[in-house]
PyMOL commands that place a pseudoatom at each C-alpha (Angstrom):
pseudoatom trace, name=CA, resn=UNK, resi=1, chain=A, elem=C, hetatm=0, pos=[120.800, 43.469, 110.232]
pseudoatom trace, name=CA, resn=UNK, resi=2, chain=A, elem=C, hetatm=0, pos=[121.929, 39.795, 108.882]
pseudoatom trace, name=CA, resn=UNK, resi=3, chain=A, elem=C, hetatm=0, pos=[121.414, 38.643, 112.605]
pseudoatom trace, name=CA, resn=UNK, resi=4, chain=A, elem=C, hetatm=0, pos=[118.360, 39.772, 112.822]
pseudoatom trace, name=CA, resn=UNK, resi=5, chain=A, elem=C, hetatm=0, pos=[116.861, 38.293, 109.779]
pseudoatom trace, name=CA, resn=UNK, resi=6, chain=A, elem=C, hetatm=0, pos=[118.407, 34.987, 110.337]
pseudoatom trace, name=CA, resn=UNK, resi=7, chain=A, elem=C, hetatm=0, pos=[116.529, 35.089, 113.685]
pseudoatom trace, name=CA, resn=UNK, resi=8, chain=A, elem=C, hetatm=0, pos=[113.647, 36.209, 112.323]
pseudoatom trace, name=CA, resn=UNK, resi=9, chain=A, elem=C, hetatm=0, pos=[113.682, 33.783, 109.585]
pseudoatom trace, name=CA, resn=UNK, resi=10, chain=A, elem=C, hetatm=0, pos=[113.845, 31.259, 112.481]
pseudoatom trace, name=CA, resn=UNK, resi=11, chain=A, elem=C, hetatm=0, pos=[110.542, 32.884, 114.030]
pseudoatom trace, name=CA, resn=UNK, resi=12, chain=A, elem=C, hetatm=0, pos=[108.664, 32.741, 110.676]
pseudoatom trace, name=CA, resn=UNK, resi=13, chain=A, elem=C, hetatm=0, pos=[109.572, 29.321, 110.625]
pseudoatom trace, name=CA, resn=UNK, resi=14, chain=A, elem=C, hetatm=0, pos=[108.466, 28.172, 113.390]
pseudoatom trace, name=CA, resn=UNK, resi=15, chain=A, elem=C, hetatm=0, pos=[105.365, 30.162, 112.896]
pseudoatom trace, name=CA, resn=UNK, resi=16, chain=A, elem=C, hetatm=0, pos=[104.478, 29.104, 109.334]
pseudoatom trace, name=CA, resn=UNK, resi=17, chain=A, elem=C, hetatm=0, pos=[104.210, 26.163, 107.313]
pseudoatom trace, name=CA, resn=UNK, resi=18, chain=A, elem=C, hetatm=0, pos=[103.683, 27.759, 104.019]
pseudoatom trace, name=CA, resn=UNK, resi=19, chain=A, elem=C, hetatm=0, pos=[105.404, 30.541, 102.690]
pseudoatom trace, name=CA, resn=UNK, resi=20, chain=A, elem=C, hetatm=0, pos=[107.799, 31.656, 105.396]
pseudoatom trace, name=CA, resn=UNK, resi=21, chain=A, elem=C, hetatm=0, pos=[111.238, 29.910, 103.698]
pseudoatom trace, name=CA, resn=UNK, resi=22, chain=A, elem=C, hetatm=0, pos=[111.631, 32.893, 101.885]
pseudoatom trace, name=CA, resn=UNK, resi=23, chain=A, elem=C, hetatm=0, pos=[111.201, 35.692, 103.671]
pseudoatom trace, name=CA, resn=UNK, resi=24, chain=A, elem=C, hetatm=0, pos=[112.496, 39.243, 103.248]
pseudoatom trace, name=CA, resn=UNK, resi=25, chain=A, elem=C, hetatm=0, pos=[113.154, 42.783, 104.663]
pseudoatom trace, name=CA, resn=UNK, resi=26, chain=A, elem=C, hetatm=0, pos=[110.182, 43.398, 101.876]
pseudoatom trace, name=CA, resn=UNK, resi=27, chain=A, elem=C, hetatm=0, pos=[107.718, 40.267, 103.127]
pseudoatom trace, name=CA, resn=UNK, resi=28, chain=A, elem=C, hetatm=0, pos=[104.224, 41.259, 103.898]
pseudoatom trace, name=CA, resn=UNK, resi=29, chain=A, elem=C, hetatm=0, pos=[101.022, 39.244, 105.204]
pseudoatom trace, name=CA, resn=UNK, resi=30, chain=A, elem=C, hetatm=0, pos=[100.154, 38.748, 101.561]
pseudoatom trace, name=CA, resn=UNK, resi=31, chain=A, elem=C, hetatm=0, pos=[103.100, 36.715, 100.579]
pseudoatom trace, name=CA, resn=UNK, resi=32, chain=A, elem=C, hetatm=0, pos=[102.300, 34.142, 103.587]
pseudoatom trace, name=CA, resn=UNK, resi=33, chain=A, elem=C, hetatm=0, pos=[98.960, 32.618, 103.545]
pseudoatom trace, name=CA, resn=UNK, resi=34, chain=A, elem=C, hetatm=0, pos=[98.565, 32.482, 107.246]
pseudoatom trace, name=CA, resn=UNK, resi=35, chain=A, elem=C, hetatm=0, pos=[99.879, 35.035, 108.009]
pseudoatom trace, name=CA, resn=UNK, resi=36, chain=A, elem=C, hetatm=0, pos=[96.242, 36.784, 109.426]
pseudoatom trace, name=CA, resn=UNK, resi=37, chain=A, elem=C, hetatm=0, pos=[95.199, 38.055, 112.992]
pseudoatom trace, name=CA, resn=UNK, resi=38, chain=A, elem=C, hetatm=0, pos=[95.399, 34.636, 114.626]
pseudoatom trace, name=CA, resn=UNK, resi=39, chain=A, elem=C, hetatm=0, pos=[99.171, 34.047, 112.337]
pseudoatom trace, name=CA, resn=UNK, resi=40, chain=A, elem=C, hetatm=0, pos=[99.860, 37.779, 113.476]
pseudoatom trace, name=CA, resn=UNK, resi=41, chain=A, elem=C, hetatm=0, pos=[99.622, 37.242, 117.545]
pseudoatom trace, name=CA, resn=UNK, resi=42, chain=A, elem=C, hetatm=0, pos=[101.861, 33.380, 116.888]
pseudoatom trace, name=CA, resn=UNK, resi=43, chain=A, elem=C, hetatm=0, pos=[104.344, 35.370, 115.089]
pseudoatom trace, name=CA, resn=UNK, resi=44, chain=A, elem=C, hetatm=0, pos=[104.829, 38.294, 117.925]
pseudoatom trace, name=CA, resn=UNK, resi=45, chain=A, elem=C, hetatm=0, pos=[105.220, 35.583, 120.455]
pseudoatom trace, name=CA, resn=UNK, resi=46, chain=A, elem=C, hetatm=0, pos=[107.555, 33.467, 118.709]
pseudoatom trace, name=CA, resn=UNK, resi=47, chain=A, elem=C, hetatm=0, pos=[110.042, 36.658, 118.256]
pseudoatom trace, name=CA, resn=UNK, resi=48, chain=A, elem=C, hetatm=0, pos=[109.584, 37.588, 121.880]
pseudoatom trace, name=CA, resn=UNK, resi=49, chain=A, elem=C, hetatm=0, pos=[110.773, 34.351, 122.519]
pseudoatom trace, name=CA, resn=UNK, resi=50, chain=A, elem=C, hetatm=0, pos=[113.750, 34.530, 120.036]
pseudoatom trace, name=CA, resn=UNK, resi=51, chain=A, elem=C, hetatm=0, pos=[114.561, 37.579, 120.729]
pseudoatom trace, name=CA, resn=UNK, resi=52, chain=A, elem=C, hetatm=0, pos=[113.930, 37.443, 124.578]
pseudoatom trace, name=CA, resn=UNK, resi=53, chain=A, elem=C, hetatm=0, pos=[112.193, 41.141, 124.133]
pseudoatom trace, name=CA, resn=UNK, resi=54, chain=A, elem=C, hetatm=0, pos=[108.458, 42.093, 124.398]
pseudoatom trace, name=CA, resn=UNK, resi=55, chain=A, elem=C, hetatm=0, pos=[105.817, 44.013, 122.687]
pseudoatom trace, name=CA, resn=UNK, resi=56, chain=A, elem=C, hetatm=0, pos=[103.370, 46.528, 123.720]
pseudoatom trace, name=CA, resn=UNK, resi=57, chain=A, elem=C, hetatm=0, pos=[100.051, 47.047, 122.073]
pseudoatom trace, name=CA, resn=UNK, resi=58, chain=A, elem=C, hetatm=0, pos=[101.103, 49.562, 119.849]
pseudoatom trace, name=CA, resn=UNK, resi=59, chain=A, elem=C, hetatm=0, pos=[104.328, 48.212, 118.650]
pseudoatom trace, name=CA, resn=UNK, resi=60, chain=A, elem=C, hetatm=0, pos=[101.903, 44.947, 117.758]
pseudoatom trace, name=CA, resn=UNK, resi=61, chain=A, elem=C, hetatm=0, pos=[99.776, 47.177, 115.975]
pseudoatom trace, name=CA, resn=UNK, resi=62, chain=A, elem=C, hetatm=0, pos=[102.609, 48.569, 113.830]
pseudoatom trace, name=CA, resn=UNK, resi=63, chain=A, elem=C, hetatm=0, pos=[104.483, 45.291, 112.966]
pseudoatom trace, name=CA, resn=UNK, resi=64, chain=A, elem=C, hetatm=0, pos=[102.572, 45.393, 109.755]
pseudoatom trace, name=CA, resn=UNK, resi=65, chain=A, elem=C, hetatm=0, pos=[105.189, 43.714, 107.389]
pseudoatom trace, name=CA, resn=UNK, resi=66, chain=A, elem=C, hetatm=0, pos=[108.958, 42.344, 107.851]
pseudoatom trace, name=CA, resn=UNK, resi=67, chain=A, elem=C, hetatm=0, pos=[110.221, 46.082, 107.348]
pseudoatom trace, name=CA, resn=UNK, resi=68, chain=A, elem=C, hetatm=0, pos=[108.216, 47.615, 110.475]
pseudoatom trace, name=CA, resn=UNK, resi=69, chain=A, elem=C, hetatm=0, pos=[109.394, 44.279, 112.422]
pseudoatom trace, name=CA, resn=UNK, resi=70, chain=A, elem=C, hetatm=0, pos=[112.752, 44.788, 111.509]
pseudoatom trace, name=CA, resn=UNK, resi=71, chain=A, elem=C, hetatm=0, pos=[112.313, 48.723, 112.751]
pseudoatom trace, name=CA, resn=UNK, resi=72, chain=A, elem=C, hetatm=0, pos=[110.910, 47.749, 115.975]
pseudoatom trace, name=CA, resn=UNK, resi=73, chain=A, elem=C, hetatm=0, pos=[113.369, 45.076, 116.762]
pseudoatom trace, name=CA, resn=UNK, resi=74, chain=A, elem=C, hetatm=0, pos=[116.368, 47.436, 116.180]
pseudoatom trace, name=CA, resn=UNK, resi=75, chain=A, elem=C, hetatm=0, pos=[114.864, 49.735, 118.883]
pseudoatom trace, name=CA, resn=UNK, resi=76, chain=A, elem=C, hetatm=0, pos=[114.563, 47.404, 121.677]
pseudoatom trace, name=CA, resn=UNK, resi=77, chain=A, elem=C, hetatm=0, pos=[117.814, 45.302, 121.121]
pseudoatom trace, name=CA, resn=UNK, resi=78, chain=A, elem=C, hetatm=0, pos=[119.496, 48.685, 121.219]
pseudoatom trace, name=CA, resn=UNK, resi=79, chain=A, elem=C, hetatm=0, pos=[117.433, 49.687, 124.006]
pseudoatom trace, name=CA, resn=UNK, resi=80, chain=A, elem=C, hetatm=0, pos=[115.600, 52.645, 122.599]
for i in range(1, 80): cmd.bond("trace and resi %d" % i, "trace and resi %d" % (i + 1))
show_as sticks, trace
zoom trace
């Protein structure tokens, strides 16, 4: 899981300006200031590309906070 946040860390900061330093398996939208629809779509891209995956719809719709990211990641780098 350590890889995965330091990758994601990465994503959020390349995302982000404000906020994203610090973020956490408990980070949500409200901790980050940009983090709204718009932030939402830069972010998904920006993992895709870090993590050379790609997201459906649905799995968009359910990356809701750092946790559900997390979740979803696991799945596809372990090809589920």
């Amino acid at each position: 899981m350590e890889d995965i946040m330091v990758r994601l860390q990465r994503a959020f900061d390349v995302s982000f300006e404000d906020g994203a330093s610090s973020v956490t398996i408990d980070t949500t939208p409200d901790d980050i200031p940009d983090w709204d629809s718009l932030g939402h779509v830069t972010l998904a891209s920006n993992i895709e590309q870090e993590f050379h995956v790609s997201f459906d719809v649905d799995e968009l719709m359910e990356m809701e906070n750092v946790r559900q990211i997390v979740r979803i990641l696991k799945a596809k780098l372990s090809g589920n």
